[in-house]
C-alpha positions, 0 to 999 in steps of 0.5 A: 081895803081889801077883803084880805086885809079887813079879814086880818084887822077882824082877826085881830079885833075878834082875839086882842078885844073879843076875847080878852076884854072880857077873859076874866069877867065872862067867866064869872056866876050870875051870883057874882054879876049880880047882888051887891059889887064883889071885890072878885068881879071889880078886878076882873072887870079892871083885868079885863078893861083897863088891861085888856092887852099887854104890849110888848114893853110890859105897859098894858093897853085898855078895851078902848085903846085896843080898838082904836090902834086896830080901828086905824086901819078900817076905813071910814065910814066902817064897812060892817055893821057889826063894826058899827055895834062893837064901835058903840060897845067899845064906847060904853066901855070907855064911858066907864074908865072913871068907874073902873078906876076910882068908884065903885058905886058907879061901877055897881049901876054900870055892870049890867052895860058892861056885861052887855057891852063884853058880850056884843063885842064877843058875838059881833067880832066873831059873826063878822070874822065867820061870814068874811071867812066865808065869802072868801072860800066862795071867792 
C-alpha cells in the first residue's frame, strides 16, 4: 500500500469512525457517565454506535461495520500500531451490540469500556493521521 493511499483510508477512518462514533456521547457531563443509566446517555450511545454513519441510501452503518468496509483496503498484518488498538476498540464495541440494542442492564456495566473504547479510536486515528501527514511534508 502506498503511503498516500493509507493516508486517505486513516483520513477516512479518523472522520466516518473517530469522529462519529462518538459524536454524541463525547459530549456528555461526567454526571451522565456516571450514577445510574440515563435514557440521555443510552441514546447517544445507540446514536453513536449502532449509527454511527449514514449511507447514501438512508440505511445507517454501525462502528464496526464502518471499520470493516474502510479496514478492507488496509493490508494485513496492519501497518500501524495505532491500527492494531482502534482494531481491539472497534471489538469492544462490537461485543456490545447486544447491550445496546436490547439490555440496558448490560449496557450499564459495559459504559466505562465503551468510553474508553470511543476515546482510543478518537486519539489513536488522530495520532496516526498526524505522524503519516508528517512523514510525507518530510518526504
Amino acid at each position: 500500500m502506498k503511503d498516500r493511499d493509507l493516508i486517505e483510508v486513516v483520513a477516512a477512518l479518523k472522520h466516518d469512525l473517530g469522529k462519529y462514533s462518538s459524536w454524541m456521547s463525547a459530549n456528555l457531563s461526567e454526571e451522565e457517565w456516571g450514577g445510574t443509566l440515563s435514557d440521555v446517555l443510552v441514546e447517544a450511545l445507540r446514536r453513536d454506535l449502532l449509527r454511527t454513519r449514514t449511507r447514501r441510501d438512508g440505511t445507517s452503518e454501525t462502528a464496526w461495520e464502518v471499520w470493516d468496509r474502510l479496514r478492507e483496503d488496509l493490508p494485513r498484518p496492519l501497518p500501524a500500531r495505532e491500527l492494531e488498538v482502534v482494531e481491539a476498540a472497534v471489538d469492544v464495541l462490537r461485543g456490545a451490540e447486544f447491550a445496546l440494542r436490547e439490555d440496558s442492564d448490560a449496557l450499564f456495566a459495559l459504559r466505562a469500556s465503551l468510553r474508553d473504547a470511543q476515546r482510543q479510536l478518537r486519539s489513536e486515528l488522530l495520532r496516526l493521521h498526524r505522524r503519516l501527514l508528517r512523514a510525507q511534508e518530510r518526504g
